[in-house]
FIKOLZA-1660 file (N, C-alpha, C; in steps of 0.1 Angstrom, whole numbers, plus 5000, padded with zeros to 4 digits):
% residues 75
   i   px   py   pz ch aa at
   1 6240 0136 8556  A  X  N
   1 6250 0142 8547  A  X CA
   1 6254 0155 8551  A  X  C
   2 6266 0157 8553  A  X  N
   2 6275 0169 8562  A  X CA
   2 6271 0181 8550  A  X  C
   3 6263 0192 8543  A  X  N
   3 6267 0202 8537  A  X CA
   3 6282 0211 8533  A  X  C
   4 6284 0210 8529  A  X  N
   4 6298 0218 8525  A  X CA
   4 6299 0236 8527  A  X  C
   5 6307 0244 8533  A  X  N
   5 6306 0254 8532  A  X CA
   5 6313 0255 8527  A  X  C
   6 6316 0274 8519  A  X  N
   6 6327 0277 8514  A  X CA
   6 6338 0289 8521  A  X  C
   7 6348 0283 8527  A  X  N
   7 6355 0292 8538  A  X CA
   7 6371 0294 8533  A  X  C
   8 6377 0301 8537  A  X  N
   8 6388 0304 8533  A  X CA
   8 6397 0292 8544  A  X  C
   9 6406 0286 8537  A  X  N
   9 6414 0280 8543  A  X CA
   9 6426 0282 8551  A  X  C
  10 6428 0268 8559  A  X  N
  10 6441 0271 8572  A  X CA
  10 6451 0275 8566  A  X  C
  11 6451 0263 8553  A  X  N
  11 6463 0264 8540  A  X CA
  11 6469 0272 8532  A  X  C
  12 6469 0282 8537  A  X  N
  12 6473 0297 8527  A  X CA
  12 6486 0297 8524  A  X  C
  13 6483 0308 8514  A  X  N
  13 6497 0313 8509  A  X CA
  13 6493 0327 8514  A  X  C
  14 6485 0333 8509  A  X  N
  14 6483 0348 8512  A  X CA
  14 6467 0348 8521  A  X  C
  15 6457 0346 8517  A  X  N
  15 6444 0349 8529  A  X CA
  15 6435 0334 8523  A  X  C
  16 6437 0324 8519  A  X  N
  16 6431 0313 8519  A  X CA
  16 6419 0312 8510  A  X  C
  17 6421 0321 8503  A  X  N
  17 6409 0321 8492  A  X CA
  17 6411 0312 8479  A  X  C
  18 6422 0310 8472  A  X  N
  18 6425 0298 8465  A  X CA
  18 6424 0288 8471  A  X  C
  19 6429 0283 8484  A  X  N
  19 6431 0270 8488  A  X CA
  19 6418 0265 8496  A  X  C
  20 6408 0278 8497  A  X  N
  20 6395 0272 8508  A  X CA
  20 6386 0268 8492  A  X  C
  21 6387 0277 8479  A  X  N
  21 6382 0273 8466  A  X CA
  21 6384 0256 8465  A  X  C
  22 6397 0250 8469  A  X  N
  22 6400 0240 8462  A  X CA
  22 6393 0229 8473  A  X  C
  23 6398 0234 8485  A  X  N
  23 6389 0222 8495  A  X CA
  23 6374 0225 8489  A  X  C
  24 6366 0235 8489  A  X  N
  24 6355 0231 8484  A  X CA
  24 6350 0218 8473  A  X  C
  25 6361 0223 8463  A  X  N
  25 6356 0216 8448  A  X CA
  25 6365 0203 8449  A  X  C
  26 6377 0198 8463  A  X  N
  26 6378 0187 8462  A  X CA
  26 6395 0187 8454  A  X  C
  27 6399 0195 8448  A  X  N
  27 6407 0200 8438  A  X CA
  27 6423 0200 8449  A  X  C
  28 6431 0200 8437  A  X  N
  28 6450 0203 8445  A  X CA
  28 6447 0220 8444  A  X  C
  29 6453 0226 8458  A  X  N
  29 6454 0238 8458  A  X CA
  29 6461 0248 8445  A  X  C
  30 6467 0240 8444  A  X  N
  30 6480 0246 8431  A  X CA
  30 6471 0248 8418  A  X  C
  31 6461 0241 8414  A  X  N
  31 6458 0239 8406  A  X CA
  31 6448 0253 8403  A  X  C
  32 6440 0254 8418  A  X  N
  32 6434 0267 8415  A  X CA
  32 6440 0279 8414  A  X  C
  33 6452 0279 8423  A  X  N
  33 6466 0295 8423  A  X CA
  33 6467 0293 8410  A  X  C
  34 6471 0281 8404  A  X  N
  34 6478 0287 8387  A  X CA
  34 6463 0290 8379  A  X  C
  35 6456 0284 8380  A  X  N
  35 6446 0290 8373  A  X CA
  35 6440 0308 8374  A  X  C
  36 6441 0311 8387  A  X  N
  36 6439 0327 8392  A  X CA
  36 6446 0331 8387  A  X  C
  37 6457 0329 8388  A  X  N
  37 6470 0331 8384  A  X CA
  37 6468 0340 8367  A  X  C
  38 6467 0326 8361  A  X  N
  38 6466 0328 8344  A  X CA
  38 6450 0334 8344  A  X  C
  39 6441 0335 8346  A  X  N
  39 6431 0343 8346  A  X CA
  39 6432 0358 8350  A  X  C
  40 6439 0361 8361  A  X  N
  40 6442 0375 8363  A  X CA
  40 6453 0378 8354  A  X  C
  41 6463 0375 8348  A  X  N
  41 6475 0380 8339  A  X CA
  41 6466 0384 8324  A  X  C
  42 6453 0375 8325  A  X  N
  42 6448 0379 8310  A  X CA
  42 6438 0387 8311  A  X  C
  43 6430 0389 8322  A  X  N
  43 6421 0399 8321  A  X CA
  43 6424 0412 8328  A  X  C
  44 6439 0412 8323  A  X  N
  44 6445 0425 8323  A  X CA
  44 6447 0430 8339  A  X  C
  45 6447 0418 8351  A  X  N
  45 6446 0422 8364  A  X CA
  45 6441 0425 8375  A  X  C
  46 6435 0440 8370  A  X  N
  46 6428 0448 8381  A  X CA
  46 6415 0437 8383  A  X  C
  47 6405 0432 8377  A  X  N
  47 6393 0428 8379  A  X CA
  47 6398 0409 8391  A  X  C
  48 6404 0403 8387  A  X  N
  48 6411 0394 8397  A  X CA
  48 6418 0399 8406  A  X  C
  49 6423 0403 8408  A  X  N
  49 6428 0414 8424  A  X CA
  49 6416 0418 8428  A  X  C
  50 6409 0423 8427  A  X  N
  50 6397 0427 8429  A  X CA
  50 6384 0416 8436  A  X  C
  51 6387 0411 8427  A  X  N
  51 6379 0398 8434  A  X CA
  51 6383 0386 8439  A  X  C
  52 6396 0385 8444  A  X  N
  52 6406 0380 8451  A  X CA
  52 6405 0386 8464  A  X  C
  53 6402 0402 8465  A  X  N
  53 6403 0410 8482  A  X CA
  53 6387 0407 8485  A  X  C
  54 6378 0409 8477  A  X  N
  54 6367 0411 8482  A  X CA
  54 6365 0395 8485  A  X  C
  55 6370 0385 8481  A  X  N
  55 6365 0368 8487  A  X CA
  55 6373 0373 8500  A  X  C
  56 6386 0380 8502  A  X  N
  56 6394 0377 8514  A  X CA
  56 6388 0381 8524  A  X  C
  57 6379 0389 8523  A  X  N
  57 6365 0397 8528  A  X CA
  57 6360 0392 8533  A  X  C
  58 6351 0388 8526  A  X  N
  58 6337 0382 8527  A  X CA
  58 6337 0364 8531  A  X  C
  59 6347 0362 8529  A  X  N
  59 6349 0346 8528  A  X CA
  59 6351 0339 8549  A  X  C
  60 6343 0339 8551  A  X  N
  60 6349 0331 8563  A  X CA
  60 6360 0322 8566  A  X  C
  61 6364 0322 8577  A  X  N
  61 6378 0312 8580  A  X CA
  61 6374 0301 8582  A  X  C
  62 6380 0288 8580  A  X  N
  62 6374 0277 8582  A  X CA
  62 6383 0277 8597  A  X  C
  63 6372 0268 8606  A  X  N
  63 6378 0267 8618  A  X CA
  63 6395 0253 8619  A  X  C
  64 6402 0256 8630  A  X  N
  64 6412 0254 8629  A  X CA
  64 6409 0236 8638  A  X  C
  65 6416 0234 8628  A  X  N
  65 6414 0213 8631  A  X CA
  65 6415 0209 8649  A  X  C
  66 6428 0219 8651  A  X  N
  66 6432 0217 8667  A  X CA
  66 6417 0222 8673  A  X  C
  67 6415 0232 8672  A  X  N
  67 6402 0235 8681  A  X CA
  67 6391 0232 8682  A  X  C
  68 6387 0225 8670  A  X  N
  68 6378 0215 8669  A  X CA
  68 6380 0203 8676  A  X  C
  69 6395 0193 8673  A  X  N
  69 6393 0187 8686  A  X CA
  69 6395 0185 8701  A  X  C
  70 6396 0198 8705  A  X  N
  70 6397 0204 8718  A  X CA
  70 6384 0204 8721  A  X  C
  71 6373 0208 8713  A  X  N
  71 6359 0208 8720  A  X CA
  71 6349 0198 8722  A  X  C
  72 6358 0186 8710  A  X  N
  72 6353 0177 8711  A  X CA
  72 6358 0164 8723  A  X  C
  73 6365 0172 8727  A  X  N
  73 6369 0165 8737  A  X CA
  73 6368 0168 8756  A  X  C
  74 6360 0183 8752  A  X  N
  74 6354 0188 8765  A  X CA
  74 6340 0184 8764  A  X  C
  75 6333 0179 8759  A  X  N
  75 6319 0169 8758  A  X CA
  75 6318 0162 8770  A  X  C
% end
């Protein structure tokens, strides 16, 4: 069984931290932006911006589909 990481995605809108959220949990990307979305508008902002830059941080890139099978094809 493959473990799941949690990485920021190819799929961005701005640094892939919503959309690498939603490949994690399986989820439509949209679904977690609106939710950030309406979470940051109510908790007044600053604390979701905040922890929107520090995921964009700390969050690894997920590797890029092409270059994975470019290596798997130098084997």
């Amino acid at each position: 069984m493959e473990q799941k990481k949690l990485t920021r995605s190819n799929n961005k809108s701005l640094a892939g931290v919503c959309a690498g959220i939603a490949e994690y949990f399986d989820v439509d990307p949209t679904v977690i932006r609106i939710l950030y979305v309406f979470l940051t508008v109510f908790s007044a902002g600053f604390p979701g911006i905040l922890v929107y830059i520090i995921l964009a941080l700390i969050m690894p890139v997920a590797p890029n589909n092409s270059e994975s099978g470019d290596l798997e094809k130098k084997d």
